[in-house]
Structures are given as C-alpha cells and as structure tokens.
C-alpha positions in Angstrom: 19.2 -24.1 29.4 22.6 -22.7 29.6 25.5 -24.3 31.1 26.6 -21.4 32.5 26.8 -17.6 31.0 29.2 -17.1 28.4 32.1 -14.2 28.8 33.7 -12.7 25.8 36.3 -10.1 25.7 35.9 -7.6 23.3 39.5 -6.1 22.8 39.4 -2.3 21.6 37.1 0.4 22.7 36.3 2.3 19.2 33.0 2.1 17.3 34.0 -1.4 16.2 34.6 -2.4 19.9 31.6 -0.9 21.0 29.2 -1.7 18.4 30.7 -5.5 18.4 30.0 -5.8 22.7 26.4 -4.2 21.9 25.5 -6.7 19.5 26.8 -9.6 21.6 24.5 -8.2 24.5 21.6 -8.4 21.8 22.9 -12.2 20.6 24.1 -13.5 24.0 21.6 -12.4 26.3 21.6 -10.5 29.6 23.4 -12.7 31.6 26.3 -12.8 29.2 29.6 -11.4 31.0 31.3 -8.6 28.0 34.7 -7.3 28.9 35.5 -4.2 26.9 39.4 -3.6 27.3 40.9 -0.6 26.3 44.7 0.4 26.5 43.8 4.7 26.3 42.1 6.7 29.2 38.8 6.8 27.4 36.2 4.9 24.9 36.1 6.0 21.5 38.9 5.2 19.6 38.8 8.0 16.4 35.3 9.0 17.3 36.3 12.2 20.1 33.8 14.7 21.1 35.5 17.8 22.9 34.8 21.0 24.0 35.8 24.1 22.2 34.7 27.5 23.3 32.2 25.6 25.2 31.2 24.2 22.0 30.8 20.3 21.6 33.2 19.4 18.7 34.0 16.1 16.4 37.9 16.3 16.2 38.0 12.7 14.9 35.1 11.7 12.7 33.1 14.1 12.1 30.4 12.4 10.1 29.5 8.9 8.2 28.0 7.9 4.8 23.9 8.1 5.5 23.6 6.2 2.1 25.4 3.0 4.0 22.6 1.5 6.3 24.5 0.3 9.0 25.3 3.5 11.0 22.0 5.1 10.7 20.2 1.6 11.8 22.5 1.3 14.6 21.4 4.7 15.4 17.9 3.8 15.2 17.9 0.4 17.3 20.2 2.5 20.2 17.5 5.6 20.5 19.3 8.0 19.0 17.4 8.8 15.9 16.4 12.4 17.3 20.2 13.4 17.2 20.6 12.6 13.6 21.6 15.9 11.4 23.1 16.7 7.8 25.1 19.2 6.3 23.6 21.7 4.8 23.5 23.0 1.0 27.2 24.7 1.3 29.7 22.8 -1.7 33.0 21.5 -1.2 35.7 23.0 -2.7 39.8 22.2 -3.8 42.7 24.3 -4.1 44.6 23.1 -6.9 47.5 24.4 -9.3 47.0 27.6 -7.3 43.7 28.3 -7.2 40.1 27.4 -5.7 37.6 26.2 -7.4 34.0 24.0 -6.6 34.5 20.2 -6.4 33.1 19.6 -9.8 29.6 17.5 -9.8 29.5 13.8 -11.7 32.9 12.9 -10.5 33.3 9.7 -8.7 36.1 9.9 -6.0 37.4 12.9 -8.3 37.4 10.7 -11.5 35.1 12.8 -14.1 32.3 11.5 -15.9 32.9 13.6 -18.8 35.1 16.1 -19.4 33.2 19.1 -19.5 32.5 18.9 -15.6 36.2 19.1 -15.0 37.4 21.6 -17.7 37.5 24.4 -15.3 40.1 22.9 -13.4 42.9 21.1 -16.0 45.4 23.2 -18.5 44.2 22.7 -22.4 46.5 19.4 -22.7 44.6 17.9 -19.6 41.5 18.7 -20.7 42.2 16.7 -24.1 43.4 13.4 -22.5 40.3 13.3 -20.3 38.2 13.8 -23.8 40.1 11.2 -25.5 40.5 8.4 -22.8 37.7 6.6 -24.1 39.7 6.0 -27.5 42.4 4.5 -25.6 42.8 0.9 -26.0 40.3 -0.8 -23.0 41.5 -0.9 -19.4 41.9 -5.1 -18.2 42.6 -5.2 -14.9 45.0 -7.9 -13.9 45.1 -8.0 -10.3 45.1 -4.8 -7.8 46.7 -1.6 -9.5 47.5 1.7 -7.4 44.7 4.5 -8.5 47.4 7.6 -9.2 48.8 5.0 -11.9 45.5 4.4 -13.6 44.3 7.9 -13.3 47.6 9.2 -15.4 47.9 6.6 -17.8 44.4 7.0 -18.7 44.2 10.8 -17.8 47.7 12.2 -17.9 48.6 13.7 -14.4 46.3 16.6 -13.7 43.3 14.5 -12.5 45.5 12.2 -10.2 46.8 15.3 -8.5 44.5 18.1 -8.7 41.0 15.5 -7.9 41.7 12.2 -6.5 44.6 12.5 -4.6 42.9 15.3 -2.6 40.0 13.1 -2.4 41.7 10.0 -1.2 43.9 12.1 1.2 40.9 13.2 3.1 39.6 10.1 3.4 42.9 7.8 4.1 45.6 10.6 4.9 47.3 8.6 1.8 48.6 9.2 -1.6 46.8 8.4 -4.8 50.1 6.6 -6.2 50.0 4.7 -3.0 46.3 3.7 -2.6 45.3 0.6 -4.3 41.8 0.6 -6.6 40.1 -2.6 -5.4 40.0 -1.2 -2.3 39.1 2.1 -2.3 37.3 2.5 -5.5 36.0 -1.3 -5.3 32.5 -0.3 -7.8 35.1 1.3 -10.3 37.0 -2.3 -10.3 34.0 -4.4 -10.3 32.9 -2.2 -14.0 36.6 -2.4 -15.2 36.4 -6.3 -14.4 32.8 -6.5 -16.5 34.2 -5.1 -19.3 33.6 -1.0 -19.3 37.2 -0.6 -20.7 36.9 3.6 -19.7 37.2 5.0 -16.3 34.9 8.0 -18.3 32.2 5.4 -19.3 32.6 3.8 -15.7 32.4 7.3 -13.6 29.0 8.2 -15.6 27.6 4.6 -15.2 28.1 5.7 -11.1 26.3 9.0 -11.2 22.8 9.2 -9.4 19.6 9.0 -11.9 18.3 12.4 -13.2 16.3 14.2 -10.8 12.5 13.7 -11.9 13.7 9.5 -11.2 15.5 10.6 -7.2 13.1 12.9 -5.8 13.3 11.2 -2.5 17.0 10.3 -2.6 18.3 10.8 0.9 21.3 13.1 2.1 24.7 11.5 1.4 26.5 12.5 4.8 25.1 12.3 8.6 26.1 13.5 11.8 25.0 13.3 15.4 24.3 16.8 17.4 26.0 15.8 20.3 29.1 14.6 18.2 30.0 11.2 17.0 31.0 10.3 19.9 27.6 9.9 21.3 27.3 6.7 19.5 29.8 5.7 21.6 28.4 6.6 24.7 24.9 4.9 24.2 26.7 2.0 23.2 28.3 1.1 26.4 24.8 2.4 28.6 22.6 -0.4 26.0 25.8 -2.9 25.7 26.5 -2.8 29.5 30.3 -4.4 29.6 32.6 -4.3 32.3 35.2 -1.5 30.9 38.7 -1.8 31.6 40.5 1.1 30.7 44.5 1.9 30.5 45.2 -1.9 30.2 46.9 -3.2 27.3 46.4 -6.4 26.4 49.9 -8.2 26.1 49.6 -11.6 24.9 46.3 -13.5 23.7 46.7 -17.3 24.6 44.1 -20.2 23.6 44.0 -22.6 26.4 42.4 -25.6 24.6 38.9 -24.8 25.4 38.8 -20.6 25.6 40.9 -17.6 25.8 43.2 -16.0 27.8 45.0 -12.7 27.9 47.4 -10.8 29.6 47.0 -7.2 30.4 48.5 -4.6 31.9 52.1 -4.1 32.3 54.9 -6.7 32.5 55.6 -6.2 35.7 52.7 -6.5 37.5 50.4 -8.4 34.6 46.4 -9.4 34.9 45.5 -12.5 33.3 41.5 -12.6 32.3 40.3 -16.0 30.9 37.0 -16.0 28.5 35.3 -18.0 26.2 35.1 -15.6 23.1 37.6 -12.7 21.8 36.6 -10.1 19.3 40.0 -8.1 17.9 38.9 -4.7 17.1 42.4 -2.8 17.0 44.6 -1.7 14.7 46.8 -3.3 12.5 50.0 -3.1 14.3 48.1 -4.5 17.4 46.8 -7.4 15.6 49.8 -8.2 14.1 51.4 -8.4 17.8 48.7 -10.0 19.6 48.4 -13.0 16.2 51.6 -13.8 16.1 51.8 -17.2 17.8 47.8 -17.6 16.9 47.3 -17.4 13.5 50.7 -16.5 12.3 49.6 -15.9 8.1 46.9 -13.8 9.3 49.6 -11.8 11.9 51.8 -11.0 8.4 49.0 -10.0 6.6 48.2 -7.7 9.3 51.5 -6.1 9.9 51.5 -5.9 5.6 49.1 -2.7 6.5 50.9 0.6 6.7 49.3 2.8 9.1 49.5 6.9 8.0 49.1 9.8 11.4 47.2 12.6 10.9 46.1 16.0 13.3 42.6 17.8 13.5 43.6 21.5 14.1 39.8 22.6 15.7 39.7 26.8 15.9 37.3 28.8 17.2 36.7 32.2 15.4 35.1 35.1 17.3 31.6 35.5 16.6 30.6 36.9 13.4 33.5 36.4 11.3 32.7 35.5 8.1 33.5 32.3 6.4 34.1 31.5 2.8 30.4 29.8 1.8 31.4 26.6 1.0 31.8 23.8 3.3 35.4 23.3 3.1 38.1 22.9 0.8 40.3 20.3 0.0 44.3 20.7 -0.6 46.5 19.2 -3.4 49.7 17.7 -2.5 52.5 20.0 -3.5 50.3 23.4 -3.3 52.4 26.5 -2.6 51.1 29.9 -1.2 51.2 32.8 -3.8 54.6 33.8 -3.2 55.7 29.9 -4.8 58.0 29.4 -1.6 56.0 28.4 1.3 54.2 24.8 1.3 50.6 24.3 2.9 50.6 22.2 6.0 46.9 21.7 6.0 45.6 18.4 3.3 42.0 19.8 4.2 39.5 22.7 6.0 36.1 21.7 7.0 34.1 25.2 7.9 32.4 23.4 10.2 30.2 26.6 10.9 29.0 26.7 7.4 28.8 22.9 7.1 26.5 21.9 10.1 23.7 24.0 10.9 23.3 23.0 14.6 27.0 25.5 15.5 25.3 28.6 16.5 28.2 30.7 17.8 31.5 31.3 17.8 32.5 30.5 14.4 34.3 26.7 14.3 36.6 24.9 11.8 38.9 22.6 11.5 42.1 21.6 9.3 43.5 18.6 8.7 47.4 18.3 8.5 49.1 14.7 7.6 49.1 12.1 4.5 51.5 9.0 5.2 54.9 9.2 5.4 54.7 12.9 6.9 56.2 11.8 10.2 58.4 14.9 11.0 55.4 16.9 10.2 53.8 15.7 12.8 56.0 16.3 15.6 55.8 19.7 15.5 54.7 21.4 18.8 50.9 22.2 18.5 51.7 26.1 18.9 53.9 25.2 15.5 50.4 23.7 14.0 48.1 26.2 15.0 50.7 28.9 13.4 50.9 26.9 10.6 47.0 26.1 9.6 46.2 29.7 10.5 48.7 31.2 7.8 47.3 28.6 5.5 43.7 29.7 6.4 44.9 33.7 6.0 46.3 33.0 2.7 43.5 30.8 1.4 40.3 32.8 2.5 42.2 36.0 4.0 40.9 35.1 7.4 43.7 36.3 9.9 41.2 36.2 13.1 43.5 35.4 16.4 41.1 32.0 18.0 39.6 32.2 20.9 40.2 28.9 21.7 41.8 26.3 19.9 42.5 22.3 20.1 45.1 20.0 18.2 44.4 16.4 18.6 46.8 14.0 16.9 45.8 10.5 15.3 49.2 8.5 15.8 49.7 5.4 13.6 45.8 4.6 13.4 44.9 5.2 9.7 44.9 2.2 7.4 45.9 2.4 4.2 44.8 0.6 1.9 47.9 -0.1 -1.1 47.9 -2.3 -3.7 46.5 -5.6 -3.1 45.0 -4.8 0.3 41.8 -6.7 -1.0 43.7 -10.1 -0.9 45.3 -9.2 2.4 41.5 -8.9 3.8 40.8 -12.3 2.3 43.9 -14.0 4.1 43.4 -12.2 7.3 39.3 -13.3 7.2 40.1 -17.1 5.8 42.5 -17.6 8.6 40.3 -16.0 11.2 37.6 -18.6 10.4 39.5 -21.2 11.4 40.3 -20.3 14.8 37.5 -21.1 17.2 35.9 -18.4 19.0 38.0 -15.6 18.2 37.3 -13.1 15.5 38.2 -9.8 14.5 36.7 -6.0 13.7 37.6 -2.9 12.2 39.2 -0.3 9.7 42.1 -2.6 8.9 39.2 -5.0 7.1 36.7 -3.3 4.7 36.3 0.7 4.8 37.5 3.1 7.1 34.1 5.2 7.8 31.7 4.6 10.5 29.3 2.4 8.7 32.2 -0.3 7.2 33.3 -0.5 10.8 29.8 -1.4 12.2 29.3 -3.9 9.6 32.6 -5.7 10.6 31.5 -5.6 14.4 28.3 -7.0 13.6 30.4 -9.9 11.9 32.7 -10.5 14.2 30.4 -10.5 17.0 27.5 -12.7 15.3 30.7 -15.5 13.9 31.9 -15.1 18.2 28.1 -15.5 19.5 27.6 -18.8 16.9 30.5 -20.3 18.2 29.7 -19.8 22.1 25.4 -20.4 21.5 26.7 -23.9 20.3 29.5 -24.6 22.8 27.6 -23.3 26.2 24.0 -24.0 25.4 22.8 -27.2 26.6 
C-alpha cells in the first residue's frame, strides 16, 4: 500500500520532458502528482508546429530516424500510429565547390564506401586519396579524435568539406573540425577500435545488404501529419501533469529526504518541494541548476558548447515548381557564381517535394547557422528572408515573392558534440547515479534526434520511479 502518492518534478517541457512525465505516469501510477515546469510560453522545446499559409508546419524538427524504435513505439503506445508518414522517393542533394550534385549513395555520414560513388564530386587529386586510403598505414584510435581531422588525413580535404561537414552541419549546426567521432559517428569508432584500419573498409561494412536480402527494410525517416509537435501534445493529454509555464526554475535544493526548487523570479520566488526530479534541459541549465549538487557533473555540463540556428519557413504560391529533389545541403565556404557573395542558408528542405501530405501552396524551409555564427544570427528576420531567398534564386532560380513566411530562431539549444564528448556523458551519468532521486534527460547525453531523446527520458524516469517505488511503497 502506498504511504502516500509520490510527486516528481519533471523540469523541461521538450520531448524529453514530456516523454520522461509520461513514462512516470505509466511507472508511478495514477495517483502520482507530475509537475512539468517550463520557463517558455509553450510545451515543446525544438519540436514547434506553426501555421504557414494556413498550413501546419515543423519549424523545429521536422522528422526522426524510423529505423530507431523508440519514437515510432512511443508513437504507437500514445495512439498516434495513424499520423505516421515518410518522405517520399525525392533524393537529397549538396552544393559543393560550386555546383549541385545527388548526395552520393553508400556513404555513411558523407564518408564513401568506395570511391567510385563519390568521384562525381572530388577534383582528380581527391579522387586518388579516397582510392588509396586503404594503403595508408591502419587508423588506431587513441581516445576521441575530431571527424574533419580524420576525414583529411585519411582523405585529403575534399570529403571533409564537400560531404561530412554538410552532413554534420545539418544535423548539429557544427563543424566537422569541431565534432568529435565517438560521438557522432560512434559505429565508425567502434570498427576503427576492432581493428578495420580504413574508414573505406569501415563505410562499406555500414551499408544495408543487397536488395534481394532487404526486401522488407523499412523507411529510414518518419514524420507525423499534424507536425512533430503532436507528439508533444498527446503526451501531456496521456501523461496528465500539472504544467507550469513561464517559470524558471532557480535553484534545485535536496532537503535531506526530497527536493526542492525555486521558481519564478527573484523577487517574488515559488518554492515547490517533491520527491523526484528529472533534468531535461540544456546544458547551460544544467550546469546552473548542478552546481552546488553534483558539482563534477555541473563542469561537465557547462564543458558542452551550445551552437543557434534559424528555420526560414516560405510559402511559394501555388504551382511553382520545385527542383525534384528533397533538398539540398550547403558546404561551408560556398559562394554564389559571381565568387563575392557567401550563402547564408547551411541547408533547404523542399518540404513540398519531400512530404507528400503538403497539398498547396508550395512550402520550404532553409536553415541558416553552424556554431560560432553569432552575428549571423542577429540579423532582423526581413534581413533572413532576403537573404535565404537570393540563396534560393541563385541556387534553383526560384525568385517567387512568399506569401507568407516565418523565421523561428533556435538560441543556444544545439549541443555539440566535440572531441571527447563521450567521456563527458560518462562523468555527467556516473555522478548522476549517485544522487538519490534526481536524474537527468536529453540532447546534451546521447543523440540529438527525437528517438536518442526518448530513450534518455525513458531512463531517467524509470532510475527516478525505482528510487521513489522503494522509498514510498510500504
């Protein structure tokens, strides 16, 4: 019989928030108390569902990896299943060294798996090193090692810049010479460690079985009809929390036999006492809210630089036509024809030709901002739509005026993960552990997609529920 009902504060209202209160509901039972508090307006965190031209549209996440279980069995469990759709056949694309060209097949995160799938894109020279690297002398890892520096010691710089930097841009809004390998290309690392001594010989060991063995092998990517941010919305009907929004939480306090925090603003602060806390926040937030708690894992936390980004959404008049291809991908450094002007856009998803669910008008997005691009960013968003658009016209020719339009900044909320972020994981997890009821959640830990961030909820929130089930039972 219970004691009394258990009440655990669940601090950040993302997916990881949201998923880690619903799972508590599941673990805890009905009578649990779950306070979800959230320092923005709204639920959500970089899942955001607007409208455009009367159009519901992703300007956050847009998809997540279907091939990962946990987002599509989350889906599932949550009713949702019905909503579930996938891109359609359009390819990807990447404007490199001036032109555009198809995001070459059997590449893994942009490194080749033989040379001939990549000789389109690289001069002569590059074409050899790729051909040769397997003669080089075996790769031993010793530690973490950032990807841009593999890639041109073993490739010379033409795949860094012109593949995997684009690659890794969209996905972390960070540099290739920045990113660290264990973290971002962990199945690459875990070959090297084994003993494949060729990032060649490790991309083809990744590539999918020939297609008589995959016939039923399901779509890569996923989305949701509605927008991502439905996920987020079923959540808190199924979780049921109390949802505090606009509060900051201050300071987190543990009083000797539960929690305590402090919300709101200094002046007029709200203290909330509870039995269980899950963290699922950023790294700079964590850091803060640590610091007299678990002090190594605070430093390891604030050791994680955090990139901004924008999601420029347009909306074309009906029946203008779209490059088909699904979007295209921009190298760092790319210059328009006339060698002067710089892109701002990293990215363009043709959303229109990407998702078959948009009907009309015709929607896409670009996506301006890798780390360190700060000033970039402060631009006025009249400054941004001006800028993606020229990129767009000189791109794809498309010089269409939008009928509507929407910028939505990411500020500070990106992790990236550098060298050694793998370790930095490891000490913010071990110390974790040792602090009774109190655990933590999200992109800081072990991927940034949808799926990696479920899977840490679902930890944090089973390692909070064992703790309480054993305290408050009786």
């Amino acid at each position: 019989m219970h004691a009394r009902a258990p009440h655990v504060a669940v601090v950040g209202g993302g997916i990881s928030g949201l998923a880690a209160a619903h799972r508590l509901r599941m673990l805890l039972g009905p009578d649990a108390r779950i306070t979800v508090i959230e320092q923005s307006d709204r639920l959500g965190g970089k899942l955001r569902t607007t409208e455009l031209a009367g159009v519901r549209f992703d300007v956050g996440a847009e998809a997540f990896l279907h091939r990962k279980p946990e987002a599509q069995e989350l889906i599932n469990e949550v009713g949702l299943a019905d909503h579930v759709v996938h891109p359609t056949a359009a390819k990807a694309s990447v404007h490199a060294a001036g032109r555009t060209h198809q995001l070459p097949a059997h590449t893994f995160m942009g490194v080749p798996a033989s040379v001939e799938t990549v000789r389109h894109m690289l001069s002569s020279e590059g074409a050899l090193r790729v051909e040769m690297e397997p003669t080089l002398p075996p790769i031993e890892l010793k530690g973490d090692v950032a990807v841009g520096l593999l890639m041109k010691e073993r490739f010379g710089p033409e795949v860094a810049d012109r593949l995997v930097s684009p690659l890794l841009g969209g996905v972390y809004a960070g540099r290739a010479d920045e990113l660290g390998l264990r973290a971002t290309m962990p199945q690459i690392a875990t070959l090297l460690d084994k003993g494949v001594g060729s990032l060649l010989a490790a991309a083809a060991m990744m590539m999918p079985a020939p297609p008589q063995a995959r016939s039923a092998r399901p779509p890569v990517f996923a989305s949701l009809n509605n927008g991502v941010s439905s996920l987020v919305d079923r959540l808190a009907e199924v979780a049921r929390p109390e949802v505090r929004l606009g509060l900051p939480v201050r300071v987190l306090s543990w009083l000797g036999a539960g929690w305590r925090l402090e919300i709101g603003s200094a002046a007029t602060p709200e203290y909330l006492e509870c039995d269980g806390v899950v963290l699922a926040v950023p790294a700079p937030s964590a850091r803060k809210l640590l610091h007299e708690i678990a002090p190594q894992v605070s430093a390891a936390y604030g050791k994680v630089e955090v990139a901004s980004m924008a999601v420029v959404a347009l909306a074309l008049p009906p029946g203008t036509e779209l490059p088909d291809r699904s979007g295209i991908l921009i190298a760092e450094g790319e210059r328009y024809s006339d060698r002067i002007t710089p892109f701002t856009a990293k990215a363009f998803t043709f959303s229109s030709r990407k998702w078959a669910h948009y009907g009309e008008p015709v929607i896409l997005r670009g996506s301006v901002g890798r780390h360190g691009e700060t000033a970039l960013l402060q631009r006025s968003d009249a400054d941004l739509v001006k800028a993606v658009r020229n990129d767009l016209r000189e791109l794809t020719g498309i010089n269409t005026a939008p009928i509507d339009y929407v910028v939505q900044r990411w500020g500070g909320g990106l992790p990236q993960y550098g060298v050694g972020h793998v370790d930095l994981v490891d000490t913010i997890e071990r110390g974790i552990a040792e602090v009774p009821g109190l655990s933590v959640a999200g992109a800081t830990l072990h991927g940034v997609g949808v799926p990696a961030c479920i899977a840490t909820a679902d930890a944090a929130a089973a390692r909070v529920a064992a703790h309480l089930l054993g305290r408050v039972r009786r």
